[in-house]
C-alpha positions as CSV (number, residue, x, y, z in Angstrom):
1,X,63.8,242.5,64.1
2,X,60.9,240.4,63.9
3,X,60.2,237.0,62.4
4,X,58.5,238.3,59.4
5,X,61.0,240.6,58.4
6,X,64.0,238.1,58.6
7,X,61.5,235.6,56.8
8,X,61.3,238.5,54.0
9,X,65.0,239.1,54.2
10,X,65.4,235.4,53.5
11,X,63.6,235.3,50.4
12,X,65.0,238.3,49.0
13,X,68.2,237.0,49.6
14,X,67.2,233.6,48.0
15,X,65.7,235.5,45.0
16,X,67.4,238.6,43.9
17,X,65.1,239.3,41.0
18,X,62.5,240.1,42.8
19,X,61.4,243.5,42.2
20,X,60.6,245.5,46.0
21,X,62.4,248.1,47.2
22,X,63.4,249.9,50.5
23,X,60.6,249.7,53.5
24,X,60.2,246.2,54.0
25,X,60.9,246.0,57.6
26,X,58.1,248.9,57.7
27,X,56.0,246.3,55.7
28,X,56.7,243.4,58.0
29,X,55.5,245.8,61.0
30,X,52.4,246.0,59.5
31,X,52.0,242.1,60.0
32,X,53.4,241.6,62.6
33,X,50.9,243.8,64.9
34,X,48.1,242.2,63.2
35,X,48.8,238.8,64.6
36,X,46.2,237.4,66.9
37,X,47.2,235.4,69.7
38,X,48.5,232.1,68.4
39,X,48.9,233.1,65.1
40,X,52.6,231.5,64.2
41,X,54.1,233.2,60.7
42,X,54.8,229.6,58.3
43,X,56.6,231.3,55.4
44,X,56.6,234.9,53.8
45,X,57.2,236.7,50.6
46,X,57.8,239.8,48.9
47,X,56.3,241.5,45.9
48,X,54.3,243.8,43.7
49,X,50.8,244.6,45.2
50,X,49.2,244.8,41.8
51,X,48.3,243.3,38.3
52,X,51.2,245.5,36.2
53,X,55.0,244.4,35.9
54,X,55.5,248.3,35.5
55,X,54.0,249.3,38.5
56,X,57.0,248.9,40.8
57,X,55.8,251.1,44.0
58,X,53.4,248.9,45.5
59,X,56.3,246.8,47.6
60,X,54.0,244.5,50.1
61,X,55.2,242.3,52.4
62,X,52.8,238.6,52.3
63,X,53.1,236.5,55.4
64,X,51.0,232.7,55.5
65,X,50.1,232.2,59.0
66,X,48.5,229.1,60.5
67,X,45.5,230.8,60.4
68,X,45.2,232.8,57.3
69,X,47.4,235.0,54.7
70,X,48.1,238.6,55.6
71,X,49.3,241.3,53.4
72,X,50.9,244.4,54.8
73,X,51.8,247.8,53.3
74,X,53.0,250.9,55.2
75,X,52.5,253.9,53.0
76,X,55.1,256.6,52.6
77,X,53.8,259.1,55.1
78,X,51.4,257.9,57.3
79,X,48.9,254.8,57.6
80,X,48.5,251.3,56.4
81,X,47.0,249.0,54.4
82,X,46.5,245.3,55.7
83,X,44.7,242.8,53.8
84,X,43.5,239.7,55.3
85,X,42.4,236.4,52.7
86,X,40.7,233.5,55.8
87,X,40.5,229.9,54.3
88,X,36.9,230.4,53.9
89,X,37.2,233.1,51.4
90,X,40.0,231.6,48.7
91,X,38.7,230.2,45.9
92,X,41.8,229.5,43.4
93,X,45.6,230.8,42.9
94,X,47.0,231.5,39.5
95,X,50.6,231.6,38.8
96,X,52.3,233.6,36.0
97,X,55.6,233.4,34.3
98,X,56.6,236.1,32.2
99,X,59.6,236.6,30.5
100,X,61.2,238.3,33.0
101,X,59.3,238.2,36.1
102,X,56.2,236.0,37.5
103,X,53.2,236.7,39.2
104,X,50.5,235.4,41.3
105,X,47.1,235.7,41.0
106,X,45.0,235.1,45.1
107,X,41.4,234.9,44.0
108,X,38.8,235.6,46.8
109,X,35.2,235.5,47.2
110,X,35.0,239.1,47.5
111,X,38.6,240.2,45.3
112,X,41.6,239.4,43.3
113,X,44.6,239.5,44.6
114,X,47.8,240.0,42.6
115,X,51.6,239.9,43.7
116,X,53.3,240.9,40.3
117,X,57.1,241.2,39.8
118,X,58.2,237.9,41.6
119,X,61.5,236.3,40.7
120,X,60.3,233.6,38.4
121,X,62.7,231.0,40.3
122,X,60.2,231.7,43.6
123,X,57.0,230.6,41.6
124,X,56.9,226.8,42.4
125,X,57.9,227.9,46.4
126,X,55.1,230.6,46.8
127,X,52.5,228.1,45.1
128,X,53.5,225.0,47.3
129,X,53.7,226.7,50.1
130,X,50.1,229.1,49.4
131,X,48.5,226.1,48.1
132,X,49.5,223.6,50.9
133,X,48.0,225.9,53.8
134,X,44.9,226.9,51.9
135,X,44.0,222.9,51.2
136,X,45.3,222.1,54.9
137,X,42.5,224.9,56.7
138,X,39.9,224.5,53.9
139,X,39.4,220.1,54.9
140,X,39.4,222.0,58.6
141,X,37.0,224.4,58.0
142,X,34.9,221.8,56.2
143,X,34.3,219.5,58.9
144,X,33.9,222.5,61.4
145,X,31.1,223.5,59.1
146,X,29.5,219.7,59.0
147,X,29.9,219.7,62.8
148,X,28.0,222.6,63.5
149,X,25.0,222.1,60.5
150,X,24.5,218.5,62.7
């Protein structure tokens, strides 16, 4: 097993109500040989790939690296999809609580990105920790910009 599928095990463990079903170890491949050397996993989460709460067969796998957020997804039968937001391209992150489930909202220069059907106990955890890497790599990414405009 790798470290982002026991890092997915954990939250799902931690927080039952979140809605995503079998594959996630398949999911967690999907990061996981995607990293680029150096690339260390900081914390990963489970969910919906996509805006409605009654959509439950878009399980994803969402790992925050040192270096940038990934989102994996093994389909059924064969191929991928792998989505990768850099700290250049965030703009803002929305969180959701419904009545029964939470979501949150990545949005991107390019896209928005939802993860719908989260437990809504894991909403504070996801933002802190989404929110904490993005401002982190954006005051990084800042001055590497300033450097190299001089």
């Amino acid at each position: 097993m790798g470290a982002v599928y026991d890092q997915a095990r954990l939250f799902k463990h931690k927080y039952p109500k979140t809605v995503s079903w079998y594959r996630i170890q398949k999911h967690a491949q999907v990061i996981e040989k995607h990293l680029n050397p150096g690339e260390v996993v900081k914390y990963t989460f489970v969910g919906q790939k996509n805006d409605l709460f009654y959509d439950v067969f878009s399980t994803s796998v969402i790992a925050v690296t040192n270096k940038r957020i990934l989102i994996g997804q093994k389909r059924l039968l064969f191929g991928y999809f792998l989505t990768s937001i850099t700290p250049d391209m965030f703009n803002d992150l929305e969180v959701y609580q419904g009545l029964l489930w939470g979501k949150v909202t990545i949005d991107t220069i390019k896209e928005v990105v939802a993860i719908s059907n989260l437990d809504k106990k894991s909403l504070p955890e996801i933002e802190t920790n989404v929110t904490e890497f993005m401002m982190e790599e954006k005051k990084k990414y800042g001055l590497q910009k300033k450097y190299e405009e001089e």
